[in-house]
N, C-alpha and C positions, 0 to 999 in steps of 0.2 A: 234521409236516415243514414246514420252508418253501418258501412256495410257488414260492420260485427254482429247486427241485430237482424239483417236477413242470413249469416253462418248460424249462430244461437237458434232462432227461428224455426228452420227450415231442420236443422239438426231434432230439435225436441218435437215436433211434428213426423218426422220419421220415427221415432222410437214411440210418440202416441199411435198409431198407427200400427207399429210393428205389437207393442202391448195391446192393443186391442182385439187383432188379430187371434193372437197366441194366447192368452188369457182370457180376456171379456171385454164386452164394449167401453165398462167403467171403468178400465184400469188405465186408458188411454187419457180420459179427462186431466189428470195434476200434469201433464205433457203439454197441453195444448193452451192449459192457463198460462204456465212457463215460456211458452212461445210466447202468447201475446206481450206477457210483463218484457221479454226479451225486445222485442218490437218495437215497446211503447219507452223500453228504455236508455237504447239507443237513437233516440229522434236527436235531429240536427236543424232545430228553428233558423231561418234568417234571424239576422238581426240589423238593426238600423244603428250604426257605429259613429257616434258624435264626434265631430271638428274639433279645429283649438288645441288647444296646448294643453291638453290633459292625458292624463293614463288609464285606462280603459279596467274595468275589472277581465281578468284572466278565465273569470270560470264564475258560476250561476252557483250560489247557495249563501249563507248567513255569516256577517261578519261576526266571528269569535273573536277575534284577540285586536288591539292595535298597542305596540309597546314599541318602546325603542331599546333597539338591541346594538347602538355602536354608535360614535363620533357624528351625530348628525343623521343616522340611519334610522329611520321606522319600517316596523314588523307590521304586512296587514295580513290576518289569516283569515280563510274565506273556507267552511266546514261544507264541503258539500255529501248530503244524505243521496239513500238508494235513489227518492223522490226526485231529485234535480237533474238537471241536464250535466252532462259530464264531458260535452266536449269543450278544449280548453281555448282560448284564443290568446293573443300578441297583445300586448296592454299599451305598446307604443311602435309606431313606424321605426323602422333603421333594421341594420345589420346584426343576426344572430353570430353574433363571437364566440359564442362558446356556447355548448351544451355537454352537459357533466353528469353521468351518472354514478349514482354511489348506495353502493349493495349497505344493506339496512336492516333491520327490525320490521315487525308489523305490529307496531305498537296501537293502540285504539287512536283513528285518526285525531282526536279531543283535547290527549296530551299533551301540552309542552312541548313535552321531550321529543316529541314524533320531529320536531325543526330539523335536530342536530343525531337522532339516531335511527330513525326511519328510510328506508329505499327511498329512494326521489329521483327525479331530476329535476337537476337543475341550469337552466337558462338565461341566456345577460344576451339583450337586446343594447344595440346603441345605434344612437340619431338625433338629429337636432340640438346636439350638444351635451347629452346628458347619456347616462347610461342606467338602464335599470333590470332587476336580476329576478327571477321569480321559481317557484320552485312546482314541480308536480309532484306531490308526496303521497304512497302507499299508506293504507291503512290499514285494519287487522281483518278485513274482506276484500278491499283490494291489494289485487298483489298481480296487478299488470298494466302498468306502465307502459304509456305508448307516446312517441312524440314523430310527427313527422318530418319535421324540420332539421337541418344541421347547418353547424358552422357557415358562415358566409352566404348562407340563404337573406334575402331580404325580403321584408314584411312589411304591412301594411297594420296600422292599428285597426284589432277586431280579426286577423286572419287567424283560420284556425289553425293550430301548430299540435293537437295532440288529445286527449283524451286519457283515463282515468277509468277503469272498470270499477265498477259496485261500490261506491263510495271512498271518499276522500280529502282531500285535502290541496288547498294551494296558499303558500307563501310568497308574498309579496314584499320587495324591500325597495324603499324610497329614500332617496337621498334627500340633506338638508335644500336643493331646488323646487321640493315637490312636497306640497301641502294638498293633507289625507283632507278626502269630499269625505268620508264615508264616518258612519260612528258603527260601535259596536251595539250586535242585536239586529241592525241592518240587511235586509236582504236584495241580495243585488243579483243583477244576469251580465253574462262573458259577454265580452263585445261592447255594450250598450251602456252600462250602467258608470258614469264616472266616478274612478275610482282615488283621484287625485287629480291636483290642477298645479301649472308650473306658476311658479312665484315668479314674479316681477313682468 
């Protein structure tokens, strides 16, 4: 589990307590549901991280969008709800070059527009000859962005690099070497689920 769901936790467990206390026994109850939903929604499953020349999905929830947005460039957007797992992972082995972030909107994670006007960050992995960029994007309930990784760290495909509070968002861009496994409406898990495979 991450450790934000035993601070959450342990936090609205004290205030149930302290309200039950001071008020009544039932006033602790909406405290201690909150804890668990906190608990339950920060979990951090293994995951079993497939071989080969593929690129991993970044993060656990339903393919929305797949478009092409540039010269050979596909867009894959991946909607993750309260419901999904939120922590994010490395979609390919190599060197983090850059990590970017960029003060935004809290647009409803669902739009479009959250790509180009939403908080995010955004990250470009490179290895094995290819480079690929992926983004962690805020939405209009998340609005805490976390990544742990930086520049010149290197990665393994499926390592975790970050996480996403209370729903969100992740973009994905693949260059003309990398052909999408995935359709839209598809439901996929970070780490595990392949999210492209390299061409030739």
């Amino acid at each position: 589990m991450v450790i934000y769901g035993y601070t959450y936790g342990l936090g609205l467990i004290v205030g149930g307590v302290a309200a039950s206390y001071w008020i009544g026994p039932w006033w602790g109850t909406p405290f201690y549901i909150l804890a668990v939903f906190c608990l339950w929604f920060f979990r951090d499953p293994e995951r079993t991280i497939p071989g080969g020349a593929v690129a991993v999905s970044p993060a656990d929830g339903k393919v929305t969008e797949i478009v092409a947005c540039g010269p050979g460039q596909t867009r894959v957007t991946i909607f993750l709800n309260v419901f999904d797992v939120h922590v994010n992972r490395a979609p390919i082995a190599g060197m983090i070059s850059k990590v970017e972030y960029q003060v935004g909107k809290f647009l409803v994670a669902s739009k479009p527009e959250c790509t180009e006007e939403n908080e995010q960050n955004k990250i470009t992995i490179e290895g094995a000859g290819t480079s690929l960029m992926f983004s962690q994007i805020a939405g209009l309930i998340a609005r805490r962005i976390i990544c742990y990784k930086k520049a010149g760290d290197v990665v393994a495909a499926g390592d975790r690099i970050g996480l996403i509070k209370f729903g969100s968002r992740v973009d994905t861009f693949l260059g003309p070497e990398w052909e999408v496994a995935v359709k839209i409406g598809e439901r996929v898990a970070g780490g595990s689920s392949i999210l492209a495979k390299r061409r030739g």
